[in-house]
N, C-alpha and C positions, 0 to 999 in steps of 0.2 A: 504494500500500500504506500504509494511514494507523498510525501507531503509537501504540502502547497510552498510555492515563494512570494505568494500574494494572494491577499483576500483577495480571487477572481474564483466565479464557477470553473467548474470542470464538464467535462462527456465521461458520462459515468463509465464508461468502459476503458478509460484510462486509468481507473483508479483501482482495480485490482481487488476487488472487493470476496472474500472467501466464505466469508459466514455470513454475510447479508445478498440481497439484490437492491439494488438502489437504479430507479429508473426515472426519468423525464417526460413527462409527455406538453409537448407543447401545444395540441389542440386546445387541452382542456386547462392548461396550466398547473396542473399536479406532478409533483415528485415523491411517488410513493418509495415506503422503504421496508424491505422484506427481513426478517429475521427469519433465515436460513437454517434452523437445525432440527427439521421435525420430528427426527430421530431423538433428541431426547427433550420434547415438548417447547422445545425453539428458546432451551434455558440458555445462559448468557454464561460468555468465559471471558479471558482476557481480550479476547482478538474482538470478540462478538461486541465488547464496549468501545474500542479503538474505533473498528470501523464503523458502527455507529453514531457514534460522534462527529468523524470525518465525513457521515452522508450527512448529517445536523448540521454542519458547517458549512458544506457547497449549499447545501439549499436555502440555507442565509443569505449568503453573497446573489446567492441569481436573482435577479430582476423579473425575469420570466416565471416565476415560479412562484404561485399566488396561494398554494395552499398544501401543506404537506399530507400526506397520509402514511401510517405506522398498522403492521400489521404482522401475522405469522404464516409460514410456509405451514401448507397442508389443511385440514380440517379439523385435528383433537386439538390442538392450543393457540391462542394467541402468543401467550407469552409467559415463563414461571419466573421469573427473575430478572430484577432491573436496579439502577444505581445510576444512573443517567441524568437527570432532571434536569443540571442548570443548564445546558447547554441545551438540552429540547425546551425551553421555556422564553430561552432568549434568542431563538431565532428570528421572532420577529416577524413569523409569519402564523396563521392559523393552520395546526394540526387538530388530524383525526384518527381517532385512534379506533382501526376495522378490526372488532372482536371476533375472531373465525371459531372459535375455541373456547376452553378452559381459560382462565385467567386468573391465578392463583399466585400471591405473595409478593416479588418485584413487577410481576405482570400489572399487578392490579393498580399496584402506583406508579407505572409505565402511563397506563388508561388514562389516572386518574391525572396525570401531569398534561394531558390534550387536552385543547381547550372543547371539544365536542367527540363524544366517540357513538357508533354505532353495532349493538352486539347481536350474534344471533340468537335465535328463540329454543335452541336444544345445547347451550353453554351454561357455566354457572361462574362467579364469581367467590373467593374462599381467602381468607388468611390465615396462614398454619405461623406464624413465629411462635407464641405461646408453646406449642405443641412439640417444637421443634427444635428449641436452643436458641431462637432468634426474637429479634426487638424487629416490627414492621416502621422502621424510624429513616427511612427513604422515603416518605412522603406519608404513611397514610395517619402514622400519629400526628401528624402536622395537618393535615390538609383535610381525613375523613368527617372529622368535627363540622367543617366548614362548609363542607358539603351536604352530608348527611345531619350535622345536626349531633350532641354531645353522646347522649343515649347511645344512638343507634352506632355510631365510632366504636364506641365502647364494647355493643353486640356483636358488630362483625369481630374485632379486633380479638376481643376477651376469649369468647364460644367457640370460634373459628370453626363456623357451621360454613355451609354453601351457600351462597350468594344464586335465588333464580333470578333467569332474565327478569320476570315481570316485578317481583321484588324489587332490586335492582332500577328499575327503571323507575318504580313508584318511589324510591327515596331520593332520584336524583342522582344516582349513582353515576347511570348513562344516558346519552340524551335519545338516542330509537333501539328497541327490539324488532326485530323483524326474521322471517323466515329465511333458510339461510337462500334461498332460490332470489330472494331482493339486497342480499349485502351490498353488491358490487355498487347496482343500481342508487341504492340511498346513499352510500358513499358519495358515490358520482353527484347526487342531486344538490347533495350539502355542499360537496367543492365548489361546483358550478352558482351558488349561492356566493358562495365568499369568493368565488373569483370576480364577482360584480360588485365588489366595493373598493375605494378608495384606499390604496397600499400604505401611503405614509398615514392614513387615518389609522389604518387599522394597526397597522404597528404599535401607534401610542396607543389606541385604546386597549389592545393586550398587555402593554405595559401597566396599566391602569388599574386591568383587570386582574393583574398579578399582584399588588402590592400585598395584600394581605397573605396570600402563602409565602409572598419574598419575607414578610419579616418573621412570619413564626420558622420558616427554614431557614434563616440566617441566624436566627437565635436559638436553636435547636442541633443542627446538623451537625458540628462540632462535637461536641461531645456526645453525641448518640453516634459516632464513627469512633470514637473511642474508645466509648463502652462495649461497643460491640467485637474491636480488636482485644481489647482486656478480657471480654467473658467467652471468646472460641475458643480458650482455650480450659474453661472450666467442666467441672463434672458435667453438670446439666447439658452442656452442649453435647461434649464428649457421648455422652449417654444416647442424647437425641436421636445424633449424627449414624451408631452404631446401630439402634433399634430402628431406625429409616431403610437402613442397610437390610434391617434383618426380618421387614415389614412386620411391625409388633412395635404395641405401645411402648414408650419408656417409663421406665420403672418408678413413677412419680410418688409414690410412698415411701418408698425405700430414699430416696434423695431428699425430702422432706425431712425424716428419721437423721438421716445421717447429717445434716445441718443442723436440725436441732443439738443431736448433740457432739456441733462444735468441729462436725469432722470428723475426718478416721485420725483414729491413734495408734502411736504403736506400743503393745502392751510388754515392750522390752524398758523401748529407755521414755515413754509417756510423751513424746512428739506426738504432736495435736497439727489439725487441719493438712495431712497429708491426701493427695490429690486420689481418688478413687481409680484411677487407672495404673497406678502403680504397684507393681509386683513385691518393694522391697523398701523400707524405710529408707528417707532421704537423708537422718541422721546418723542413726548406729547401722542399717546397712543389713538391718533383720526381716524377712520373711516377711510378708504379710497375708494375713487372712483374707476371704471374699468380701467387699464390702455389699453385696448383695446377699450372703447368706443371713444364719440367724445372729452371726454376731456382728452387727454392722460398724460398732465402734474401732474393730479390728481392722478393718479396711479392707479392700481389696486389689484386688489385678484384674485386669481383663485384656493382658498379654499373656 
């Protein structure tokens, strides 16, 4: 992916693009942009954020280009994971975010960072961080409130039940449901809407219409990127991560118990708060018990 030596667009096919599609259409003035990895529900890696960024960024610069569209290869996802926002926000242009799919955890505050999105009617909407070893702290603690309203933030976020289209649509979540046979179509009708308004208008009024998620994610982001680098590497996560792995809930009593009290210990030389995945005291260098069996203060291994 070779990068730019001046804010100028590109011809997308100069840019080497591997886990997305990024296209032009100059009929209609749309530059839709594909997340390419159906195969594992079009989730996001390092390259999957670089290059879309770089498609965020030509489609800034272009002039011709009135209205973005954001969307998943294939038919089961949209999208499971995102970390993107400022640079889809300040493009400067109106995006749409075409729900093909499932839309589940950075997907959802992918969605929720467009300024209009359109989902299908056999999709659901879901946030699993609670469930999972993760904080939803990439937009939707910031932004679902504002959206949906304090409560209902709290229902999707807390319960991390499914999200229906028509749900969904009655809280304001997305702006149309529709059957999947008219996606393309309503897509198409909304661009074709904001391709008839005035560019430097609109520009500012999305600027405008930003201001209040600009300041609770400017007062936020920071340390919910920090917190999240300090707790991946904790039991809870650890645990998550593993029983994800091993489709089976995590052991959420047992991690309870073992917090309460204070951590595993080691019943040698009485070191406290040793990390549950470890095999062998970090102090004296002795053995350690299951932190999942019955003696949970003992600790465990899961090496």
């Amino acid at each position: 992916m070779p990068e730019p030596d001046a804010p100028l667009p590109a011809d997308p096919g100069t840019l080497a693009f591997e886990r997305i599609v990024y296209a032009k259409d100059p009929g209609s003035a749309v530059a839709t942009v594909t997340i390419s990895r159906p195969a594992v529900l079009n989730c996001f890696d390092f390259r999957t954020l670089r290059e879309l960024g770089r498609a965020f960024e030509d489609a800034g610069w272009d002039d011709s280009v009135a209205t973005v569209v954001i969307t998943g290869a294939g038919d089961r996802a949209f999208c499971t994971g995102a970390d993107l926002h400022d640079r889809l926000r300040s493009i400067g242009k109106p995006t749409i975010a075409r729900i093909n799919g499932v839309c589940v955890g950075g997907g959802q505050e992918l969605q929720l960072a467009c300024d209009l999105s359109v989902m299908v009617d056999d999709a659901y909407i879901q946030h699993v961080g609670p469930e999972h070893g993760s904080v939803p702290a990439g937009g939707a603690t910031q932004w679902l409130p504002l959206v949906v309203g304090d409560r209902r933030a709290r229902e999707i976020i807390m319960l991390c039940e499914r999200i229906s289209p028509q749900q969904a649509l009655e809280w304001g979540l997305v702006s149309r449901v529709v059957p999947r046979s008219a996606l393309d179509s309503t897509v198409a009708g909304l661009a074709e809407q904001l391709r008839n308004k005035l560019p430097e208008t609109m520009r500012y009024t999305k600027a405008q219409l930003n201001w209040w998620r600009d300041l609770v994610w400017s007062s936020t982001i920071s340390h919910a990127r920090d917190w999240l680098a300090v707790h991946s590497t904790s039991d809870e996560t650890r645990e998550a991560v593993v029983a994800f792995g091993e489709k089976r809930s995590p052991r959420f009593d047992e991690l309870r118990s073992m917090q309460a009290a204070g951590g595993r210990s080691c019943s040698r030389c009485g070191a406290r708060g040793l990390p549950a995945g470890h095999g062998f005291c970090g102090v004296c260098g002795s053995p350690l018990g299951s932190a999942w069996g019955s003696g949970v203060s003992s600790g465990a291994s899961d090496e």
